[in-house]
C-alpha positions as CSV (number, residue, x, y, z in Angstrom):
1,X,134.5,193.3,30.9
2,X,134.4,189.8,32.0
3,X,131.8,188.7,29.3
4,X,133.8,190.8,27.0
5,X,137.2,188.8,27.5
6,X,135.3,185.6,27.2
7,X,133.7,185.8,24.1
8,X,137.3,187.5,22.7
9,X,139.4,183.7,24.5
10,X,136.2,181.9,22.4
11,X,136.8,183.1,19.1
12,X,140.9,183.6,19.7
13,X,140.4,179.4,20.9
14,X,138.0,179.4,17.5
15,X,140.4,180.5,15.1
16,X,143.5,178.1,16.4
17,X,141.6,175.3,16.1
18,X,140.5,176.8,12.9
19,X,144.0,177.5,11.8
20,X,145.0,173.8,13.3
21,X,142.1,171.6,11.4
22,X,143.1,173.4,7.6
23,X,146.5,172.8,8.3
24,X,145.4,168.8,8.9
25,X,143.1,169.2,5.8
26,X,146.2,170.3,3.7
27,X,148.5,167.7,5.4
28,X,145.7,164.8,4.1
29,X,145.3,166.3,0.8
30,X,148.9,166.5,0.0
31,X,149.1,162.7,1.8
32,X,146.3,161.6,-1.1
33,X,147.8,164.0,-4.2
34,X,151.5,162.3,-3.4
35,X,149.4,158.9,-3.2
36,X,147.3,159.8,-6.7
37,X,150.7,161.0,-8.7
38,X,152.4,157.4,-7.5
39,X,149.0,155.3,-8.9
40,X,149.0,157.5,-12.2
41,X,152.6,157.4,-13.0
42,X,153.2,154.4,-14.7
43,X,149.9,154.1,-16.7
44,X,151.1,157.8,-17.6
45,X,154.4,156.7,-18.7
46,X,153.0,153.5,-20.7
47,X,150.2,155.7,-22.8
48,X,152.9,158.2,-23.5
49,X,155.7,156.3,-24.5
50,X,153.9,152.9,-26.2
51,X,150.1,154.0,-26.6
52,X,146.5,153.2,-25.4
53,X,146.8,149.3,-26.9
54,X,149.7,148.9,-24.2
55,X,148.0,150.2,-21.4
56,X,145.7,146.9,-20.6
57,X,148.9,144.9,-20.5
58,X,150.3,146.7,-17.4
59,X,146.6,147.7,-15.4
60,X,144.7,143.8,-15.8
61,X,148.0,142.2,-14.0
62,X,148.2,145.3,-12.1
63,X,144.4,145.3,-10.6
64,X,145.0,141.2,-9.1
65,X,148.2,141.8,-7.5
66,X,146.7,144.9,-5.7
67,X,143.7,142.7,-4.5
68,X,146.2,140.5,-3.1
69,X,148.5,143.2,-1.6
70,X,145.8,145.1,-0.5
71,X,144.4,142.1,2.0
72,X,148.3,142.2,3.4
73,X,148.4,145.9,3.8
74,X,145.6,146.2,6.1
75,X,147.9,145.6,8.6
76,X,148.8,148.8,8.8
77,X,145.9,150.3,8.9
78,X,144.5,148.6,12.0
79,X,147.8,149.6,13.6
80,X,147.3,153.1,13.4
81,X,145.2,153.8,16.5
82,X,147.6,151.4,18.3
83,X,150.8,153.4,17.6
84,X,149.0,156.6,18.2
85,X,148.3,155.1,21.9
86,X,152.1,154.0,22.3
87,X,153.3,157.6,21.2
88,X,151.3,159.1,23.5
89,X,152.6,156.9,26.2
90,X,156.2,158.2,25.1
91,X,157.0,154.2,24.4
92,X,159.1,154.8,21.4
93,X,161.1,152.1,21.7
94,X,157.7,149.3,21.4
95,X,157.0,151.6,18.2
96,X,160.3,151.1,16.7
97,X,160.1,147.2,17.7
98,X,157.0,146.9,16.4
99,X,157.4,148.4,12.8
100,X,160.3,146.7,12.6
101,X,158.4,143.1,12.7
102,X,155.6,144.4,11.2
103,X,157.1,145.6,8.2
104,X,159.2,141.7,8.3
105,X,156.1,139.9,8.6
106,X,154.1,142.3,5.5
107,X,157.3,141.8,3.4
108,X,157.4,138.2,3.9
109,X,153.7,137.8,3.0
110,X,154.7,140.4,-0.1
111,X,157.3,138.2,-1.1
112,X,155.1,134.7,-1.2
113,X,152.4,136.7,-2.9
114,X,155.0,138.2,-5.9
115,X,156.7,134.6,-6.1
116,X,153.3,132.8,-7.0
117,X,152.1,135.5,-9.2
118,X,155.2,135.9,-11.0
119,X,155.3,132.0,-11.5
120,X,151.7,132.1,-12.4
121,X,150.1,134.8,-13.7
122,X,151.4,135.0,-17.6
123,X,149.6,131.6,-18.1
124,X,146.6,132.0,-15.9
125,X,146.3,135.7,-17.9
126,X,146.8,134.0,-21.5
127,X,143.9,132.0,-20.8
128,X,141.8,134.1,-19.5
129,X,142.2,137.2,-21.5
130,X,144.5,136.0,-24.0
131,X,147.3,138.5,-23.5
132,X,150.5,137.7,-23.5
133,X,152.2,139.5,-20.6
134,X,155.8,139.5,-20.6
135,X,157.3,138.1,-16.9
136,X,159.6,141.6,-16.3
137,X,156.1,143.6,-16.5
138,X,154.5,140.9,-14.3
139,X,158.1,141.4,-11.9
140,X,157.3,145.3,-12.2
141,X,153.4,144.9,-11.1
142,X,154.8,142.8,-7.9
143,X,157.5,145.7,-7.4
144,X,155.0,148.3,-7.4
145,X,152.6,146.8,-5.5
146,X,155.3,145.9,-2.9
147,X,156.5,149.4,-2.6
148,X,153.1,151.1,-2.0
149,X,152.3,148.8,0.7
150,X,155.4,149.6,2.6
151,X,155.0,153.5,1.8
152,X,151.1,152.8,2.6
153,X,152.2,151.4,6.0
154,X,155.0,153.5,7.0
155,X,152.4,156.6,6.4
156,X,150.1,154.8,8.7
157,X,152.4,155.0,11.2
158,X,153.2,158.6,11.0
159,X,149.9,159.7,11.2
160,X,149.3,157.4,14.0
161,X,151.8,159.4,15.7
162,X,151.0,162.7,14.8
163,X,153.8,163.2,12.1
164,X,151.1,164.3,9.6
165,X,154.0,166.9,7.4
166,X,156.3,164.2,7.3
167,X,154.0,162.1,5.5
168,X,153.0,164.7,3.3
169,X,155.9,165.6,2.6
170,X,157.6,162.0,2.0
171,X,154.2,161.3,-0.3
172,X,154.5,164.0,-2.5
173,X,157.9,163.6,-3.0
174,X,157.1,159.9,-4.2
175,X,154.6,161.1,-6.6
176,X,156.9,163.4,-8.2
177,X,159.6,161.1,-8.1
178,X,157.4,157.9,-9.6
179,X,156.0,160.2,-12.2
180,X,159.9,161.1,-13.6
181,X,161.6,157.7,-12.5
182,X,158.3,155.7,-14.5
183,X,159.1,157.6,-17.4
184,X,163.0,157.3,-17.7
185,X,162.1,153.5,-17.1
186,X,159.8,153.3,-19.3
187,X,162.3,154.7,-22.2
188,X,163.9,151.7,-21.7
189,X,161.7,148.7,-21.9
190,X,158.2,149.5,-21.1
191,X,157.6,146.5,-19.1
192,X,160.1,147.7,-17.0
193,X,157.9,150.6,-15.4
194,X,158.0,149.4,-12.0
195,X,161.3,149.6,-11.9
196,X,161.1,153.3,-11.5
197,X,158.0,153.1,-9.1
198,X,160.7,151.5,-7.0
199,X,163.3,153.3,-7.2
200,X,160.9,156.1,-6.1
């Protein structure tokens, strides 16, 4: 009997933990298909609405402002452990403190970034590749890449603390939302895409 209940409490403490590591895996997979829908949406919306040859104009600016934004964002990832540590020390308040100057200091750094590529970038791209890239699509590439480092650390922090549905639920709903929003933007002036990313 004793051998009997044991091996039942194994595979009962089994099939939680089963249960409890597919409903993570679903939680990250819906985190990185809200993420994936938000990265396709405005090359989606450009190649529908103007074509293939417009593409290029939005994705070359696109791919140097996410190098630079990408260095800034880092941030929060290295936080992540840390915040997991303060929620589990119930020290919500050095959480909210902390995100709060955080998210000051990445938007600052954001800021600088957009200003100099905004100022820069149409000439420094005209010689390069010779495109001519309009400033409101150069605007919209610093919008979007603005935006997904703030959703990018904000979902950081939620999984730091364990709020794993939350950010797959906020992520998706960006992805849908960026998909639409891109698109009605889009109808407007093309290079005004990330105008919709933000919105999102």
């Amino acid at each position: 009997k004793i051998q009997t209940t044991t091996i039942g409490s194994i595979r009962g403490i089994e099939s939680r933990e089963l249960i409890l590591q597919m409903r993570t895996g679903l939680k990250s997979f819906s985190i990185q298909a809200g993420a994936t829908m938000g990265g396709y949406a405005p090359v989606a919306a450009i190649n529908q609405l103007a074509g293939p040859a417009a593409v290029p104009l939005f994705t070359l600016p696109n791919q140097i402002m996410s190098l630079v934004a990408g260095v800034i964002g880092t941030f929060g990832g290295l936080m992540l452990p840390v915040f997991g540590e303060a929620w589990a020390r119930g020290d919500v308040a050095w959480i909210q403190s902390a995100v709060t100057k955080l998210l000051e200091k990445v938007l600052l750094l954001l800021a600088a970034a957009s200003a100099g590529f905004i100022a820069l970038g149409g000439p420094f791209l005209k010689a390069w590749v010779r495109l001519d890239i309009s400033t409101l699509m150069l605007v919209s590439v610093c919008l979007i890449a603005c935006g997904m480092n703030v959703t990018s650390f904000l979902k950081f922090m939620l999984s730091g603390i364990n709020r794993h549905r939350v950010a797959a639920i906020s992520e998706l709903l960006n992805g849908v939302l960026s998909l639409a929003l891109a698109s009605l933007a889009c109808r407007v002036s093309v290079d005004a895409v990330g105008v919709g990313i933000a919105l999102a």
